[in-house]
C-alpha positions as CSV (number, residue, x, y, z in Angstrom):
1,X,68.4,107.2,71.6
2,X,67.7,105.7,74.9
3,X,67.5,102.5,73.3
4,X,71.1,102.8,72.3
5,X,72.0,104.1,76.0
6,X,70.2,100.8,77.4
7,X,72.1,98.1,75.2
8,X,75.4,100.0,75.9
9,X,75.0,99.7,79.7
10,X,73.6,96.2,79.2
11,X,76.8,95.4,77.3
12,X,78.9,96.5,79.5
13,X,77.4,95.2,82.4
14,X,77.9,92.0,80.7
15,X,81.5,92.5,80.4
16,X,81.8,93.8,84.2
17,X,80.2,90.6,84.8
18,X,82.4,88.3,82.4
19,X,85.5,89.8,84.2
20,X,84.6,88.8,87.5
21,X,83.6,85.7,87.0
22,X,87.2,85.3,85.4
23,X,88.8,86.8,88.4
24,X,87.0,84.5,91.0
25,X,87.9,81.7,88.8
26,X,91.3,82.5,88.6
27,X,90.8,83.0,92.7
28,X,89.9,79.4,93.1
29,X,92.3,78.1,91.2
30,X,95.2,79.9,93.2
31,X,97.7,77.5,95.1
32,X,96.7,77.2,98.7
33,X,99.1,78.7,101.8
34,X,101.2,75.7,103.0
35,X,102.1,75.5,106.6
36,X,104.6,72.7,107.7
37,X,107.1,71.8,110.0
38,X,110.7,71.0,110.1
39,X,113.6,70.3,112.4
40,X,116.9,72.3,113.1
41,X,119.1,71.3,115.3
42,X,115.9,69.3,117.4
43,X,114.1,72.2,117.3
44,X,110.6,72.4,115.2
45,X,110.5,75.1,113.0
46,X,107.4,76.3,111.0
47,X,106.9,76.8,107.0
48,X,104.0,79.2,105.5
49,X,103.7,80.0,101.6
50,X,102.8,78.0,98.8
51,X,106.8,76.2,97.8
52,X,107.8,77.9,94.6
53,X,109.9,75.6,92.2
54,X,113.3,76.0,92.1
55,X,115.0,73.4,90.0
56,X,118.7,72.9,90.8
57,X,119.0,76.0,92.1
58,X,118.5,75.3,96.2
59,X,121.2,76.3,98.4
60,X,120.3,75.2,101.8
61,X,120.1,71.6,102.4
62,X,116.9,69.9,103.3
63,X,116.6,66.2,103.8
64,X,113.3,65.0,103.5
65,X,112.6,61.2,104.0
66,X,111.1,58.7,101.9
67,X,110.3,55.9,104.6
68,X,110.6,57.3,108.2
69,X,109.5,57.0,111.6
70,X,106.5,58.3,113.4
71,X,107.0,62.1,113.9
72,X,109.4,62.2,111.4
73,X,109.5,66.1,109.7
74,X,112.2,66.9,107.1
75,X,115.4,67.9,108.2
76,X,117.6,71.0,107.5
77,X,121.5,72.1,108.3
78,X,120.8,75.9,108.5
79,X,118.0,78.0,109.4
80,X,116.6,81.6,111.0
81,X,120.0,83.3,112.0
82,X,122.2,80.9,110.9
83,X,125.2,82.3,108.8
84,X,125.1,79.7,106.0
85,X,121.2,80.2,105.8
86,X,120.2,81.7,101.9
87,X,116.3,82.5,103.2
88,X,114.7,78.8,102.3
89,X,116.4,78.3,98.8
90,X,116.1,74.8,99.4
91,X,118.5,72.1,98.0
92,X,116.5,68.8,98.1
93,X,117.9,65.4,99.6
94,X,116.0,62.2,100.1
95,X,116.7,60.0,102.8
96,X,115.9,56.3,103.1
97,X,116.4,54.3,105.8
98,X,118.2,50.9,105.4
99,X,117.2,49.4,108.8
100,X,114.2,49.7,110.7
101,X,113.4,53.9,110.9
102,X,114.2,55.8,113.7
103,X,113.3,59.2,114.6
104,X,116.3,61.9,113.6
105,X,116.2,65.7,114.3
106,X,118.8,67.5,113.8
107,X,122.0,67.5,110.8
108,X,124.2,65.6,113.4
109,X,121.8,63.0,113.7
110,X,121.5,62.5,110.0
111,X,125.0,62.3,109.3
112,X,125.8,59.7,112.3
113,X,123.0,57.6,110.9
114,X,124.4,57.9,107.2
115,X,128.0,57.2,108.9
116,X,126.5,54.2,110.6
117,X,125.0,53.1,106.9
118,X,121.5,53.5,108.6
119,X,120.6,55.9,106.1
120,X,121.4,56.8,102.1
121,X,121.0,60.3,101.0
122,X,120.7,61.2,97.8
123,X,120.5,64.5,96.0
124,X,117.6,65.4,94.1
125,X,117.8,68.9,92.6
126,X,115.1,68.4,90.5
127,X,113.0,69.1,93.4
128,X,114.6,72.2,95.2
129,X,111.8,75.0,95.8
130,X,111.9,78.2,98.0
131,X,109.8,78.5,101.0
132,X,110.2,80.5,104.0
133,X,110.8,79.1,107.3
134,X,109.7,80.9,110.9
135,X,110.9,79.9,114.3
């Protein structure tokens, strides 16, 4: 009988051991915490999660650039405390600069540039994602 005792504590000893190894392997596999920057309205705000995907369905602008100057962080309309602000649903623009780039941080400065045809923006829902933003 205490054979029987020893293989069933062997056997599940095993499978106490096959489940942890599948939970610390699913552990290392787990998206890492992003931390970024971004500005609104010239001030540098902070990012923290790991961006969810969140095709065409962003509401709050962010312009990020695809050519830019030193320093150059994304740039959003709305943020923290801001009435149009929907949490970091972002709606994703690309920016390119058609002249040498310049730093730009804030909305205002965006739009001037694109008025000025310093900049084209283009919409590209296919890469909206949530991600919170702190001050």
């Amino acid at each position: 009988m205490n054979r029987y005792i020893s293989r069933a504590v062997v056997l599940r000893n095993m499978v106490v051991l096959a489940m942890a190894l599948a939970f610390s392997s699913t552990l290392s596999h787990a998206a890492p915490k992003v931390f970024g920057h971004l500005f609104i309205n010239g001030e540098v705000f902070r990012t923290f999660g790991v961006p969810a995907a969140l095709p065409h369905g962003g509401r709050d602008p962010l312009f990020t650039f695809t050519d830019a100057a030193d320093g150059q962080l994304s740039i959003s309309q709305f943020g923290p405390g801001d009435h149009d602000f929907h949490g970091g649903a972002w709606a994703v623009y690309n920016v390119t600069f058609n002249v040498e780039p310049y730093l730009l941080t804030s909305y205002d400065e965006l739009i001037d540039a694109a008025m000025a045809g310093d900049v084209t923006i283009t919409r590209d829902a296919a890469r909206d994602f949530r991600c919170p933003v702190l001050p």
